[in-house]
C-alpha positions, 0 to 999 in steps of 0.5 A, spaced: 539 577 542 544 574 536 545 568 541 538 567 542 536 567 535 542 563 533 540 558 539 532 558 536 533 557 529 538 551 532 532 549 535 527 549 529 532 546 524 532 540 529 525 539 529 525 539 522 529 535 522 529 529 527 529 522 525 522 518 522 518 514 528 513 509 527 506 511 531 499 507 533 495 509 529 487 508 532 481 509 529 475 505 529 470 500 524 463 501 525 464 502 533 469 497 533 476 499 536 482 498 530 489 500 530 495 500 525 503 502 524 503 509 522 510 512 519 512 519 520 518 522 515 524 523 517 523 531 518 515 531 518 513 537 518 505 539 519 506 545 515 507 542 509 503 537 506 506 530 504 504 524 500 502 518 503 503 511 502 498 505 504 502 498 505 497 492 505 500 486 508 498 479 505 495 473 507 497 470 514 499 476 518 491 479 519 489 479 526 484 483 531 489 489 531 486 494 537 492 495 542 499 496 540 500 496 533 508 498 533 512 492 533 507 488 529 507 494 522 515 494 524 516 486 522 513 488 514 518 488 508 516 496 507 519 498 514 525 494 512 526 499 507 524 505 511 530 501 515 535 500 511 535 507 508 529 512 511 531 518 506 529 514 500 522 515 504 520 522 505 513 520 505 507 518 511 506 511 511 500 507 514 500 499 515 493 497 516 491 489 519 487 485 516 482 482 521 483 474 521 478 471 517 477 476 512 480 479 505 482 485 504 477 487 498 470 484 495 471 479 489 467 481 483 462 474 480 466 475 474 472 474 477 478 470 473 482 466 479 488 462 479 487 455 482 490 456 489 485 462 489 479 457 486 481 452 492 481 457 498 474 460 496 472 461 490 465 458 491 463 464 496 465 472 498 470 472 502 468 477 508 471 483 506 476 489 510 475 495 505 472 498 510 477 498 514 482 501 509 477 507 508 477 509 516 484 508 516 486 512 510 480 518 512 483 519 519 490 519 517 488 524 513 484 528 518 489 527 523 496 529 519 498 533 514 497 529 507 497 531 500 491 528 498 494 528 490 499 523 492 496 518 495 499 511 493 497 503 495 501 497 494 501 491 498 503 484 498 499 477 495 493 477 498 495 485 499 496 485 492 489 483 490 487 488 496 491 493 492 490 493 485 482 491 487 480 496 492 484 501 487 480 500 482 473 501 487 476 507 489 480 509 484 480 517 485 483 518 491 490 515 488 495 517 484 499 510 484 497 503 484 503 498 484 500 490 487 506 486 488 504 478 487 496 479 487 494 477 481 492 470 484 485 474 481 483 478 474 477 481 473 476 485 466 471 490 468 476 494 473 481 495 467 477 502 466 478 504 472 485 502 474 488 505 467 485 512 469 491 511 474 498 510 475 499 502 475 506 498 476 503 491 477 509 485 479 509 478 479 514 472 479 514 468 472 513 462 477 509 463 481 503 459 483 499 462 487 499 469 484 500 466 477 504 470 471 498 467 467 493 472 470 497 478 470 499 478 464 492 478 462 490 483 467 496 488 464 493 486 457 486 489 458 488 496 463 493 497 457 487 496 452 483 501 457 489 506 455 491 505 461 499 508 464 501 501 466 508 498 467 508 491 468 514 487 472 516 479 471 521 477 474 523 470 471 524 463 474 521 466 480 514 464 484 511 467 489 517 470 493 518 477 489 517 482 495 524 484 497 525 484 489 519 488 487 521 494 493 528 494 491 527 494 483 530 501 481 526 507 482 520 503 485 519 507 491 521 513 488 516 512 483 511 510 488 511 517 492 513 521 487 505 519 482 500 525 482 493 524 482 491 525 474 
């Protein structure tokens, strides 16, 4: 029998743990078949509760998601860092696909807007996706084993503004909110909301689409709300801060390690 035991200890320690993969994740938006990137840890177990991190991608990459999501939430600069070194993410992730046309989240009318954000619809609400962030979320919740306090979003330009908006509309069920180059828009009114939570907000000092201007300002009012923020600005830089934010020290550890206040 010691054998036998050896052998099925063996067996579980492997399943414990095997390598992280990337999974298709399906759900659906009011009937309509969606489908985004999901990453399981490496040694994803069902019977313990891990925190989830939601990637929003930025503008020029949206699409009609409803087959295969895979190779597409590969090519995204968060399954570069899983790549590089998946240890430092012990953490689920999902990676949702804006629909082409649409934003990732509702601007409010009192909204500051950098002036690239002012010439690419500025005169009118842009549709929205928010709730296709929701049903993303809900399901990976319902299907995986989530630890509902560890719950963070971050994303990239227009996923930046996605994040830090979408964020503050639904700031409860996040422990941590980190927009990287998305302050092409501040809007005052959201400052109380987001200092209830865990804020690292990045931006390049050159940058003229998500401009230093606006995310200082924005920095300024969550901090004036009492809010917990730290504020990246990296100097003589524009828009292209992505890989720099994600490889700033302690970043995706911060990200995953946040609990819900």
């Amino acid at each position: 029998m010691k054998p036998i035991m050896a052998f099925a200890c063996l067996l579980l320690f492997v399943a414990k743990s095997s390598a992280g993969e990337f999974l298709n994740l399906k759900y659906s938006v009011d009937g309509m078949d969606r489908t985004a990137g999901l990453y399981l840890p490496d040694g994803y177990d069902g019977s313990k509760q891990w925190p989830l991190v939601i990637y929003l991608h930025g503008g020029g990459r949206g699409g009609n998601n409803n087959g295969e999501a895979i190779a597409w939430a590969k090519k995204t600069q968060i399954a570069s860092v899983i790549f590089r070194n998946s240890k430092k993410v012990p953490a689920i992730v999902l990676i949702p696909r804006c629909p082409k046309g649409k934003v990732w989240a509702p601007v409010s009318p009192d909204v500051l807007m950098s002036a690239w954000r002012t010439q690419r619809g500025g005169g009118e609400q842009i549709p929205d996706a928010a709730d296709h962030i929701t049903e993303a979320i809900d399901t990976v919740i319902s299907q995986f084993s989530v630890d509902e306090n560890k719950v963070s979003l971050t994303g990239f330009s227009m996923g930046g503004e996605g994040s830090i908006r979408y964020g503050a509309l639904n700031v409860s069920r996040f422990a941590a909110i980190a927009p990287i180059a998305g302050s092409a828009i501040a809007i005052q009114a959201d400052a109380p909301a987001l200092a209830s939570t865990n804020i690292w907000m990045f931006q390049g000092e050159k940058d003229g689409i998500s401009t230093a201007a606006l995310g200082r300002k924005m920095s300024a009012w969550i901090k004036e709300a009492g809010g917990n923020i730290q504020y990246t600005e990296f100097k003589g830089i524009g828009h292209s801060i992505q890989e720099k934010a994600f490889e700033t020290n302690n970043f995706i550890e911060w990200l995953i390690s946040q609990e819900r206040n």
